[in-house]
C-alpha positions as semicolon CSV with decimal commas, in nm:
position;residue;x (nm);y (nm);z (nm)
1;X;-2,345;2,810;-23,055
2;X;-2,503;2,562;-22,820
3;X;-2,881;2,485;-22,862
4;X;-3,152;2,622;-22,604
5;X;-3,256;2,308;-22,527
6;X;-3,038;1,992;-22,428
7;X;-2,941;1,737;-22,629
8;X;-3,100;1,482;-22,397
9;X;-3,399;1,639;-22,339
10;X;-3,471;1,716;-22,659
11;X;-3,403;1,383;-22,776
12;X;-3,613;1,208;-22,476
13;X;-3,972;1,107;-22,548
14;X;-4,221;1,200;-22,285
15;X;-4,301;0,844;-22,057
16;X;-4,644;0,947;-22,007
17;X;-4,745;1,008;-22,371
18;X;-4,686;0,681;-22,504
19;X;-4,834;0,373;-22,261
20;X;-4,571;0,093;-22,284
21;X;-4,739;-0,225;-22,354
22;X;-4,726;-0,502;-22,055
23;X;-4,600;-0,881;-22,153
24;X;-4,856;-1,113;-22,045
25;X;-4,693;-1,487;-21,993
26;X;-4,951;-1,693;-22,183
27;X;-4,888;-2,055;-22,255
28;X;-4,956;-2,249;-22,534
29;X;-5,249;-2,487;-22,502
30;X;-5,203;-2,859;-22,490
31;X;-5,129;-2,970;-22,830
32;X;-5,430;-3,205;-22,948
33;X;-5,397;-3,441;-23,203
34;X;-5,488;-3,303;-23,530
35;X;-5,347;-3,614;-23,719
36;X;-5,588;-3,865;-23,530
37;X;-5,908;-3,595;-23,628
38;X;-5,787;-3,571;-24,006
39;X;-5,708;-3,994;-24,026
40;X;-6,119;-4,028;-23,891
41;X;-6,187;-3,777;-24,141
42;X;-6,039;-3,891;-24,429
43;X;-6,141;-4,307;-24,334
44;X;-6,531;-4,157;-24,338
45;X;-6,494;-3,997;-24,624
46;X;-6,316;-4,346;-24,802
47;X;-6,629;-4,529;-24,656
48;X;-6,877;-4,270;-24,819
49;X;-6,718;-4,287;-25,141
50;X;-6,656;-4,727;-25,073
51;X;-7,032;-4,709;-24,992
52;X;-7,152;-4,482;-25,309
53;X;-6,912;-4,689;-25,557
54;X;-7,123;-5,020;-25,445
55;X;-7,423;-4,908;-25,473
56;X;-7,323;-4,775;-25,845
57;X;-7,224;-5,118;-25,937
58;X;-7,513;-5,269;-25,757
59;X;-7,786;-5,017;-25,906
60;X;-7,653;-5,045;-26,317
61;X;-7,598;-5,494;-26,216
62;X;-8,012;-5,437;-26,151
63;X;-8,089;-5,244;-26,406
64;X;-7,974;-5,485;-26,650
């Protein structure tokens, strides 16, 4: 018994029903350098704490 319907067209999904999604070329941006933002970081943060340590040692030399 052969089906009503083709094989190939019942198979087939309609083009129009599903909108195929379009590939848009983008580039990556220009690397920047996370490394040199995290080193600045991390040497004002060692000067904060370089600072506050001082001025602990300084503040309890006064006090006694």
């Amino acid at each position: 018994m052969s089906p009503s319907t083709p094989i190939g067209i019942a198979i087939a999904q309609p083009t129009s029903a599903i909108p195929q999604a379009h590939v848009v070329y983008n580039p990556t941006p220009p690397a920047k350098p996370a490394a040199r933002k995290s080193a600045s970081c991390l040497s004002t943060l060692g000067v904060l704490v370089l600072l506050l340590a001082t001025a602990g040692v300084l503040g309890i030399s006064l006090i006694r």
